[in-house]
C-alpha atoms as one frame of an Amber mdcrd trajectory, in Angstrom:
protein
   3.857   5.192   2.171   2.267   6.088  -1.332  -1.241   7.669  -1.219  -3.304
   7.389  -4.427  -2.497  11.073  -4.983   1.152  10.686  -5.461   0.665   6.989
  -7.303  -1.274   9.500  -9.769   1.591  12.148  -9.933   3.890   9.229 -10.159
   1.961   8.093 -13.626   1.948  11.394 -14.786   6.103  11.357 -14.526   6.331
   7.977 -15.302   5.199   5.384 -18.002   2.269   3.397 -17.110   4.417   0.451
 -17.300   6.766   1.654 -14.736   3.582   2.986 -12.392   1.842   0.412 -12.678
   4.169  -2.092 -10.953   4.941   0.385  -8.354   1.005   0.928  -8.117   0.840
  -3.067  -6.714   3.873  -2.658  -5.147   2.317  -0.256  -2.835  -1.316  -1.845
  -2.612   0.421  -5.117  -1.171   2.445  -3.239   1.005  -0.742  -1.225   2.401
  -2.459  -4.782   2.476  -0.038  -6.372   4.479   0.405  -3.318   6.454  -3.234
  -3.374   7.334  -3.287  -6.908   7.844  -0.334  -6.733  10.433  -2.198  -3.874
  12.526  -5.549  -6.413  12.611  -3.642  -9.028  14.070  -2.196  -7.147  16.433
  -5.442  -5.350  17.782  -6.801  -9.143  17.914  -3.885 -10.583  20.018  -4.378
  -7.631  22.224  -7.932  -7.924  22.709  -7.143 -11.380  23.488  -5.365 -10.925
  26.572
C-alpha cells in the first residue's frame, strides 16, 4: 500500500500524468480498504 510519501517520490520519477492516475488508484484502494474494515468491526459488534 502507497503512503503519501512514496506517491510524492513516485511524482518526482514519474510524469504527473502517470502519478496522478496511480495517485487515485491508490486513494480508492485505501477507501475501499477502509470501508471493508468498518463493515467488518460493525458486523462484529453486531453479534
Amino acid at each position: 500500500m502507497l503512503t503519501a510519501a512514496d506517491i510524492i517520490t513516485l511524482q518526482k520519477g514519474y510524469k504527473l500524468i502517470h502519478s496522478f492516475p496511480i495517485f487515485l488508484l491508490t486513494q480508492t484502494l485505501t477507501g475501499v480498504y477502509i470501508q471493508v474494515l468498518k463493515s467488518k468491526e460493525s458486523l462484529t459488534a453486531a453479534e
